[in-house]
Structures are given as structure tokens and as C-alpha cells.
Backbone bond lengths (Angstrom), bond angles and torsions (degrees), N, CA, C in turn:
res aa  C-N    CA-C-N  psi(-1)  N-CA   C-N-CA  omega(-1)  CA-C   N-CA-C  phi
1 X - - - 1.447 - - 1.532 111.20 -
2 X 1.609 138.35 -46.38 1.009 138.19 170.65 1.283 124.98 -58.43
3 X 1.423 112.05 -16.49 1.522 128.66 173.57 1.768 109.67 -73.80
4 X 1.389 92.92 -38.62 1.756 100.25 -177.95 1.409 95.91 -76.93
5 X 1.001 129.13 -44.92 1.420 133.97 -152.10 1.874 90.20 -79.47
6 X 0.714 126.45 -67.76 1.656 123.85 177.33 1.887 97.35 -46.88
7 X 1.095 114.96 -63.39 2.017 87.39 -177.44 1.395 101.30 -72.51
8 X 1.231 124.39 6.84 1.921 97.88 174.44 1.835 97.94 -76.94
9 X 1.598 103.81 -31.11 1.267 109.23 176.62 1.640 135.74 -65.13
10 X 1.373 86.04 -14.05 1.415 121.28 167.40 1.270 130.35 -35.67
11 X 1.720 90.20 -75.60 1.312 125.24 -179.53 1.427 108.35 -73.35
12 X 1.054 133.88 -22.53 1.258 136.61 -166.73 1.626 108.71 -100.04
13 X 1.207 93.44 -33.87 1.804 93.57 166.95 1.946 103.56 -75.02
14 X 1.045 120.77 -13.00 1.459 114.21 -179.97 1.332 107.05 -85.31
15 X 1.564 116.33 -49.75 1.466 115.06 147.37 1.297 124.30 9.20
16 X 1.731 108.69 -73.53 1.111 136.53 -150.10 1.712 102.30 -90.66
17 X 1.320 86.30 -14.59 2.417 81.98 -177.93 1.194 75.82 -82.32
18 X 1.641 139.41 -64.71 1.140 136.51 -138.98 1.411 122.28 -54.79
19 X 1.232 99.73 -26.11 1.732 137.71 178.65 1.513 78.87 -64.70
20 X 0.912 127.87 -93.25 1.996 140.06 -125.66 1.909 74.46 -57.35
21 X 1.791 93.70 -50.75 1.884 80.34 -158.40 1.598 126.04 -65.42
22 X 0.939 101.87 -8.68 1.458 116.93 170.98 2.037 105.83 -88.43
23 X 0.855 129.35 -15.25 1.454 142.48 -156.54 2.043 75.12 -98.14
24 X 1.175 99.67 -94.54 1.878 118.64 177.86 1.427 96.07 -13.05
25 X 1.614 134.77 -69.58 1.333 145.02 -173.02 1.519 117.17 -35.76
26 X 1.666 97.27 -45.96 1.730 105.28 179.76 1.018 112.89 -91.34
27 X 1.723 135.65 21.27 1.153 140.61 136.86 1.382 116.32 125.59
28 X 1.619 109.66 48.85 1.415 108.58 -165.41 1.568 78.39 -130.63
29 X 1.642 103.31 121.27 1.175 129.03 174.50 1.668 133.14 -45.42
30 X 1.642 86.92 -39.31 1.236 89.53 -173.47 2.011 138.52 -79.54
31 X 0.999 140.42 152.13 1.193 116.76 -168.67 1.415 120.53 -94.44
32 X 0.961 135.44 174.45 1.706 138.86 166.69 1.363 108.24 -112.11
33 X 1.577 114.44 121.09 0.774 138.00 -177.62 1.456 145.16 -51.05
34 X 1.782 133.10 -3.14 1.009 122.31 -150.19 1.507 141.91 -117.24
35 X 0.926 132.06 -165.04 1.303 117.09 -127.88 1.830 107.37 -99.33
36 X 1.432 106.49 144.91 1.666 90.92 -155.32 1.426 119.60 -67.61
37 X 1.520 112.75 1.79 1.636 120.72 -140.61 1.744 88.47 -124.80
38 X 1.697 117.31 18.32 1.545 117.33 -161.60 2.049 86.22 -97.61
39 X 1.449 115.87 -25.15 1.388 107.05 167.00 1.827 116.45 -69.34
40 X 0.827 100.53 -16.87 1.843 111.95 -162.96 1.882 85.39 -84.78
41 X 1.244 108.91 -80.01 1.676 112.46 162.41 1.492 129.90 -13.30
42 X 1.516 96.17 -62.65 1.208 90.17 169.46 1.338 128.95 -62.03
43 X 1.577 132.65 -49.61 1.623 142.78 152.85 0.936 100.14 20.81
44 X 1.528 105.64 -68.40 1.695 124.83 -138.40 1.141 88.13 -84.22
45 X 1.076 157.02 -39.29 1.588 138.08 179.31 1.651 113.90 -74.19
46 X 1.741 95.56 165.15 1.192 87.45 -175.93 1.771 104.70 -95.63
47 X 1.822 106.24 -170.53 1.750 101.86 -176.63 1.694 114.64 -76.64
48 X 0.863 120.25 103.49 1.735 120.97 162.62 1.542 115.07 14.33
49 X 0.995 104.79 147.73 1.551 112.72 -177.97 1.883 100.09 -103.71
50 X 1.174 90.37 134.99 2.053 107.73 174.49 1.737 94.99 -39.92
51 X 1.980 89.09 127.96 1.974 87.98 168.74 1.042 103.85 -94.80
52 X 1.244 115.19 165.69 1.522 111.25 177.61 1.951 122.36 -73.39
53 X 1.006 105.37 168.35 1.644 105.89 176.46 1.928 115.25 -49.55
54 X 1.418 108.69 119.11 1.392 91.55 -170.88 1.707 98.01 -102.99
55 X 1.650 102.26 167.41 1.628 108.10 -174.13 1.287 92.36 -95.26
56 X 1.316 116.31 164.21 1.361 128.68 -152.39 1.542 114.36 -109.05
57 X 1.927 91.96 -14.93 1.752 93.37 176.88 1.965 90.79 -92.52
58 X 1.584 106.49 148.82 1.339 132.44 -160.20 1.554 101.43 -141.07
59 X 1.397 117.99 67.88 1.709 101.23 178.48 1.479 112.53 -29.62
60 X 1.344 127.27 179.59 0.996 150.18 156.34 1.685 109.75 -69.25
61 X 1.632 118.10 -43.49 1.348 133.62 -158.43 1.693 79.81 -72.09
62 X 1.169 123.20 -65.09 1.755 156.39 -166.91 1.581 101.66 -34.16
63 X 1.673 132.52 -46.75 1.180 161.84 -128.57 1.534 86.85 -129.09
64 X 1.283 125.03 -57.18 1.277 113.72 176.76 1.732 125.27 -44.16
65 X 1.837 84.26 -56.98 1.535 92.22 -179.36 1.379 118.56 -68.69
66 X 1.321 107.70 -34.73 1.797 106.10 178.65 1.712 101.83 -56.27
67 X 1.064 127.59 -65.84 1.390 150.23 -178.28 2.125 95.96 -37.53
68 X 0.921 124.12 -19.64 1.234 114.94 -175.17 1.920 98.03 -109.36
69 X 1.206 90.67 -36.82 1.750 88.89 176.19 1.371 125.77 -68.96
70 X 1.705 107.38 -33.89 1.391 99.18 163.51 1.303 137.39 -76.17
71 X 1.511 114.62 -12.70 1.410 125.43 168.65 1.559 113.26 -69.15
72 X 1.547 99.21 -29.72 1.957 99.84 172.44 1.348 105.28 -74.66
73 X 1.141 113.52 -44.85 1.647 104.33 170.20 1.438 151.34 -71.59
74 X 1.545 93.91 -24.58 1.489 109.74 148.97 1.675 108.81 -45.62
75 X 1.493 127.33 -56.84 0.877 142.99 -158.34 1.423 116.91 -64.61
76 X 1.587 101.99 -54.39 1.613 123.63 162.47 1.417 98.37 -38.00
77 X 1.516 116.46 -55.67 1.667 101.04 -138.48 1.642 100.13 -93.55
78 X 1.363 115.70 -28.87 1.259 106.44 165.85 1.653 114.37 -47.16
79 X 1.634 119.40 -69.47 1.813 119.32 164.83 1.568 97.20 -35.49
80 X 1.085 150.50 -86.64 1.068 157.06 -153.29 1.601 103.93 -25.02
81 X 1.544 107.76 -59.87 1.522 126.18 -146.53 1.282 90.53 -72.20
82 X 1.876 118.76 -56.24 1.292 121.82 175.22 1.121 120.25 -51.03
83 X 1.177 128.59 -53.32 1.630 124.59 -176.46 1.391 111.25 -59.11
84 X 1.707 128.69 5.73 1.100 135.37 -161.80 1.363 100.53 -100.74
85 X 1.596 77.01 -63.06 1.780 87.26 -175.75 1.530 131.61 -59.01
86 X 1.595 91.46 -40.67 2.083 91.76 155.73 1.176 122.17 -50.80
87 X 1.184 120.77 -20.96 1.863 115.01 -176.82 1.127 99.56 -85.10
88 X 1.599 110.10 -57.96 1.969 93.46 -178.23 1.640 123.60 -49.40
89 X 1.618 99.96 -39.46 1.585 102.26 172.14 1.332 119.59 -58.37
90 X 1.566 126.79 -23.92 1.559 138.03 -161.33 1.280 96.71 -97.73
91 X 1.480 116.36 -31.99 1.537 123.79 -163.41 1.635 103.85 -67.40
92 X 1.721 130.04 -5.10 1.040 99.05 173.02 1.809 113.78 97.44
93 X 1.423 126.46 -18.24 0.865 126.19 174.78 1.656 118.45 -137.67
94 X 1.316 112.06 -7.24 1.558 103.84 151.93 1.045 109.68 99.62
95 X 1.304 133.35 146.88 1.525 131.37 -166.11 1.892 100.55 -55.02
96 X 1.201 94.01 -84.72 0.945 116.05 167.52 1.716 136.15 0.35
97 X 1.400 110.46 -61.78 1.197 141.98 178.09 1.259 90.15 -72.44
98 X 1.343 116.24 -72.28 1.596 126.43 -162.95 1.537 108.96 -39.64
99 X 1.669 128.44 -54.25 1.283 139.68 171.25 1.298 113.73 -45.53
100 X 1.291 113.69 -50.78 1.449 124.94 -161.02 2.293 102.86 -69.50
101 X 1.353 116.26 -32.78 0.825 142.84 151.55 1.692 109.08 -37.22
102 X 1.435 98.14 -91.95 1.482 105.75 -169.69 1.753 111.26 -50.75
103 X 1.217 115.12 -22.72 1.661 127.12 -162.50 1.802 91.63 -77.65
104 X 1.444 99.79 -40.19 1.376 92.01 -167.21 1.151 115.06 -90.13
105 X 1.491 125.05 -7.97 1.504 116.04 159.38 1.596 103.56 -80.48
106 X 1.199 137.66 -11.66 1.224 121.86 -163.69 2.177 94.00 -87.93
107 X 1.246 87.74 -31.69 1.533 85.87 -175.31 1.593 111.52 -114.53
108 X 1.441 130.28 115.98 1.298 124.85 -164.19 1.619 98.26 -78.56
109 X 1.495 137.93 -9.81 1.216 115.51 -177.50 1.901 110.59 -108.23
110 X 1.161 97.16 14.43 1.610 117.34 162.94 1.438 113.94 -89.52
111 X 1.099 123.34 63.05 1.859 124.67 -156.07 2.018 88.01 -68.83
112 X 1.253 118.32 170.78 1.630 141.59 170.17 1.130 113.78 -145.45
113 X 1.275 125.54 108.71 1.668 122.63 161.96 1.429 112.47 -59.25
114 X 1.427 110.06 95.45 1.838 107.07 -174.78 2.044 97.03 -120.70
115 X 1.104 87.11 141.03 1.813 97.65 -172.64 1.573 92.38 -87.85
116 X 1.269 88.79 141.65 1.988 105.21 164.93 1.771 113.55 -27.56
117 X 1.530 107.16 -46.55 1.225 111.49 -173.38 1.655 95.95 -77.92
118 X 1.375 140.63 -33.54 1.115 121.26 -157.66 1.747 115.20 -88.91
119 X 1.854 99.22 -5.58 1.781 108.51 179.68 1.051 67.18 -78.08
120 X 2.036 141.96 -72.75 1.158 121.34 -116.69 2.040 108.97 -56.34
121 X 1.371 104.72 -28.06 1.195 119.61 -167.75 1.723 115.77 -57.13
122 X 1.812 90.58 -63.56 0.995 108.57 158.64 1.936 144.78 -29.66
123 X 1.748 92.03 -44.72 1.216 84.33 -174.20 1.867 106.36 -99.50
124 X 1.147 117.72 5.69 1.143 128.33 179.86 1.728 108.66 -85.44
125 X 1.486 102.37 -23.65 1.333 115.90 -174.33 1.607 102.67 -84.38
126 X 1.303 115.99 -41.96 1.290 129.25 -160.05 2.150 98.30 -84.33
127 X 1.568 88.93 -9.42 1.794 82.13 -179.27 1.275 98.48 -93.48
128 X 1.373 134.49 -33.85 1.635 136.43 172.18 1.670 99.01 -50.76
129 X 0.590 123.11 -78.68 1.834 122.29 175.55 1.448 117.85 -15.22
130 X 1.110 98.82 -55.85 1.761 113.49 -165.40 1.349 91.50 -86.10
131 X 1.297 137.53 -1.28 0.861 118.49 158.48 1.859 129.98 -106.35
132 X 1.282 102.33 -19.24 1.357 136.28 170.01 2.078 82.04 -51.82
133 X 1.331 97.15 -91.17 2.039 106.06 -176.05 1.398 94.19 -25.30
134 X 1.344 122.28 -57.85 1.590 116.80 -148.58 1.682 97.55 -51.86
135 X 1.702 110.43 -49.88 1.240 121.18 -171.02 1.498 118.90 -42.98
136 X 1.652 94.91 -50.09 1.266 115.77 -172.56 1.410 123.72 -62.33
137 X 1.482 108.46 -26.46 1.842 128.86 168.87 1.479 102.25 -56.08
138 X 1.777 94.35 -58.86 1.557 77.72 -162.18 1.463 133.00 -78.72
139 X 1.596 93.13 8.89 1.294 108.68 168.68 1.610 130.47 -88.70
140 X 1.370 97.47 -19.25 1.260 121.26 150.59 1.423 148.19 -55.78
141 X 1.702 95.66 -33.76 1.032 111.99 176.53 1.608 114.08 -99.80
142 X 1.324 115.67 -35.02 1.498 108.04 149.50 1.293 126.65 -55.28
143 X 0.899 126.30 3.04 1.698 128.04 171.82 1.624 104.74 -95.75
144 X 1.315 126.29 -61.07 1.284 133.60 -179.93 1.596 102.08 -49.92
145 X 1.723 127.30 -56.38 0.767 104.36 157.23 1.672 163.09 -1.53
146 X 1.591 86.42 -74.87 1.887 121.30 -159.40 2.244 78.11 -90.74
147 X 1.438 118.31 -35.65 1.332 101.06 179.54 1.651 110.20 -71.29
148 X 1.515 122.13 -31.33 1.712 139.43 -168.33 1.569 88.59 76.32
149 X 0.674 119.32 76.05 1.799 115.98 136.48 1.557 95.50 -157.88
150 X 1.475 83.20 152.10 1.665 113.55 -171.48 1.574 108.71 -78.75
151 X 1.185 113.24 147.98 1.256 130.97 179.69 1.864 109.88 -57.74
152 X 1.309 114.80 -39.12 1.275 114.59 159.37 1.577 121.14 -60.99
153 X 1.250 114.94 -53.41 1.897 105.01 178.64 1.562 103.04 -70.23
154 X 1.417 116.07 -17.59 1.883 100.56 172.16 1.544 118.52 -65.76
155 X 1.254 123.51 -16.74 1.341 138.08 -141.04 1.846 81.82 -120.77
156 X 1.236 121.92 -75.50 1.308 113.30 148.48 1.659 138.91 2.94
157 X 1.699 103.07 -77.85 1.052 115.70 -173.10 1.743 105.49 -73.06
158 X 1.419 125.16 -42.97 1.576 135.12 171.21 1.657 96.20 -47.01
159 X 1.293 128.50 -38.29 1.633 135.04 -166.86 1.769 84.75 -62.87
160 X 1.629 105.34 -75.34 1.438 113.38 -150.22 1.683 114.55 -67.36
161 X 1.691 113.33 1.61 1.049 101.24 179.37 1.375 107.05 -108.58
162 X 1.396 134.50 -21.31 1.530 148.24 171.98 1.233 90.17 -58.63
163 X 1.120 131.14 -53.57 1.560 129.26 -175.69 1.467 141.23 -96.12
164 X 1.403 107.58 15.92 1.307 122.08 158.08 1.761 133.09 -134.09
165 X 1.027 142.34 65.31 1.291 128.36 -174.56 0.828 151.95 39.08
166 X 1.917 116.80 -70.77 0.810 142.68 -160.37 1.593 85.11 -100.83
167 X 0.823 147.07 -43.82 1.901 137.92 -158.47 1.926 66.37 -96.92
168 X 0.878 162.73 -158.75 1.259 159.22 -96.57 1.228 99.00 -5.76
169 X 1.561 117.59 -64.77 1.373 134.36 -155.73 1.656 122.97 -55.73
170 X 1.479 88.00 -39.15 1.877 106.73 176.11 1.706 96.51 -66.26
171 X 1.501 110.10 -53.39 1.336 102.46 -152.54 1.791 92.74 -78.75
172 X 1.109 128.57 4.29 1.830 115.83 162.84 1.173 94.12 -79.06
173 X 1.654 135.30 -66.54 1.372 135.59 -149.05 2.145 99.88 -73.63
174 X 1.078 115.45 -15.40 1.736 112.92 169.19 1.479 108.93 -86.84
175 X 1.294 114.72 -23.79 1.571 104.93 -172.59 1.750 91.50 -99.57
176 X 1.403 132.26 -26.14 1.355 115.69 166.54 1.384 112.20 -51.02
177 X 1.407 121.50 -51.30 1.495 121.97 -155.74 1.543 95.53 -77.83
178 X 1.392 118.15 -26.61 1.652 108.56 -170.42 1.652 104.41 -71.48
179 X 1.899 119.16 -25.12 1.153 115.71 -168.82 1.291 112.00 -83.04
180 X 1.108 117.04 -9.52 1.609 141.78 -160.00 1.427 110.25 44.56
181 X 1.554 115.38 63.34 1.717 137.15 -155.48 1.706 116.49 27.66
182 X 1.723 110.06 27.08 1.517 110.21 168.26 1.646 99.09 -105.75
183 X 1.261 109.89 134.44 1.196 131.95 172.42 1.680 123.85 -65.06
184 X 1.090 101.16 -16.15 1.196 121.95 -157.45 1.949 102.51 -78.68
185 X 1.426 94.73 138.79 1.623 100.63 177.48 1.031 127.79 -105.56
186 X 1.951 122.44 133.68 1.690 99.57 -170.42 1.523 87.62 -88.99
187 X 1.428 105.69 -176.35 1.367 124.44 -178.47 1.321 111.15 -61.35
188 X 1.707 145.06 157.42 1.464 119.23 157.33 1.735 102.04 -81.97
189 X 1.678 98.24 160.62 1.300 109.49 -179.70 1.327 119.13 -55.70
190 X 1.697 131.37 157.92 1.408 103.40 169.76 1.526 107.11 -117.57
């Protein structure tokens, strides 16, 4: 469940680039920053799990808090992705290798010639990760927390704004005014 719950967070931090890049388009100069290796990152996960049906009323109060959680999570998952990718790079077997690995356990007719030494690598690499996410949940979940909304109306509210316009639209013009038109991300707290 924390595994789903970190890519629901996922998606919702992509949400949120999609936001800036659409924000940049209508003539805001500035760029968003991120990191080139956040497609490579992503790979390695698997596709999001179905959110549930969201309701269509979105307080203002509701929009606030979502709007502050996804900027921590944007934030998370960028640190997240990186601290990922240094392990596979540290791990000794290389982006590269490392994928080709994980792809082929995910798919049994994708076979990999991997040597004893290169699972051993592998799965030592793949336990730093899971633990990196684990971190990253519970950092996640202290945020939803410390904001009070439930992990269900976040999942919700990410539903009702991908899928309506106009709540898209509020939540560009609330996350402009929260950035004060800088793109720029602080760290999340630790």
C-alpha cells in the first residue's frame, strides 16, 4: 500500500510540472528546474494505480492544502528520484544494467544474463531504494497530516483537478501566487 501511495504521489507531483509548464507557456519567463535523470527514475517504477472517483466540489480551504502538498511532493520526489539514482549509480552496476535487471524480473519473457555477483549487487541496491520510498512516505505522510487532509481527499482532489478545467485553472493561478511567479523549489522540511 505505501508503494501505491508514493506513485499516487507521483503522479500528482507530475500534475504539478505540468502545471508550471503550462504556467511558463502563458508567458512566465521563468524556467523549472529539473533533473535530467527524473525520466530514467521514473522507468523504474511501476504505472500508478486507478484513483478513485473524485467529487467535484473543491473548497477553496481544500485547494489550498492540496496546493501546498504537492509542492512538498514535487520536492520529495525530485530528492527522492536523486537519492535513487545515486544508489543505482553507487550500487556498482549502473543505470543501465540495473534496469535491464529489474525489467527482466518484472517480465519473465524478457530473460537477462545476470551473474550471482551482479543479483548480489542488484538486490542490495534495490533494498537502499525501498528504503529511500519508505522514507519518503513517511514524509509524505507527515505532510498530509501537519496539512489535515486525508490521503483519500488528496487522491480525490488530484482526480477532480486533472479532470476539470476550471479547478486546474484555480490550482495554476494558487500555486502562481504561492510561488510569487518564481519557479523555484524550497527543499521539503526534514
Amino acid at each position: 500500500m505505501k508503494i501505491k501511495q508514493f506513485l499516487a504521489i507521483a503522479c500528482v507531483a507530475i500534475i504539478n510540472v505540468s502545471c508550471n509548464e503550462g504556467a511558463k507557456s502563458e508567458g512566465d519567463d521563468s524556467e523549472t528546474q529539473t533533473p535530467n535523470s527524473m525520466e530514467e527514475a521514473q522507468s523504474m517504477e511501476q504505472p500508478a494505480p486507478q484513483q478513485p472517483t473524485a467529487s467535484a466540489e473543491v473548497s477553496d480551504e481544500e485547494m489550498g492544502q492540496f496546493m501546498k502538498v504537492v509542492m512538498f511532493a514535487q520536492s520529495l520526489q525530485q530528492s527522492a528520484q536523486q537519492e535513487m539514482m545515486t544508489e543505482v549509480e553507487n550500487g556498482g552496476l549502473g543505470m543501465e544494467k540495473f534496469n535491464a535487471i529489474q525489467q527482466s524480473q518484472q517480465n519473465p519473457n524478457q530473460a537477462a544474463d545476470v551473474s550471482p555477483d551482479d543479483m548480489k549487487l542488484f538486490e542490495a541496491t534495490q533494498a537502499k531504494i525501498t528504503e529511500i520510498q519508505m522514507n519518503a512516505q513517511a514524509q509524505m505522510d507527515k505532510q498530509l497530516k501537519a496539512e489535515g487532509i486525508s490521503e483519500q481527499r488528496y487522491q480525490e482532489i488530484g482526480t477532480a483537478i486533472q479532470s476539470n478545467p476550471d479547478l486546474m485553472q484555480k490550482f495554476q493561478s494558487m500555486q502562481q501566487a504561492a510561488q510569487g511567479g518564481n519557479n523555484m523549489q524550497q527543499a521539503p522540511p526534514q
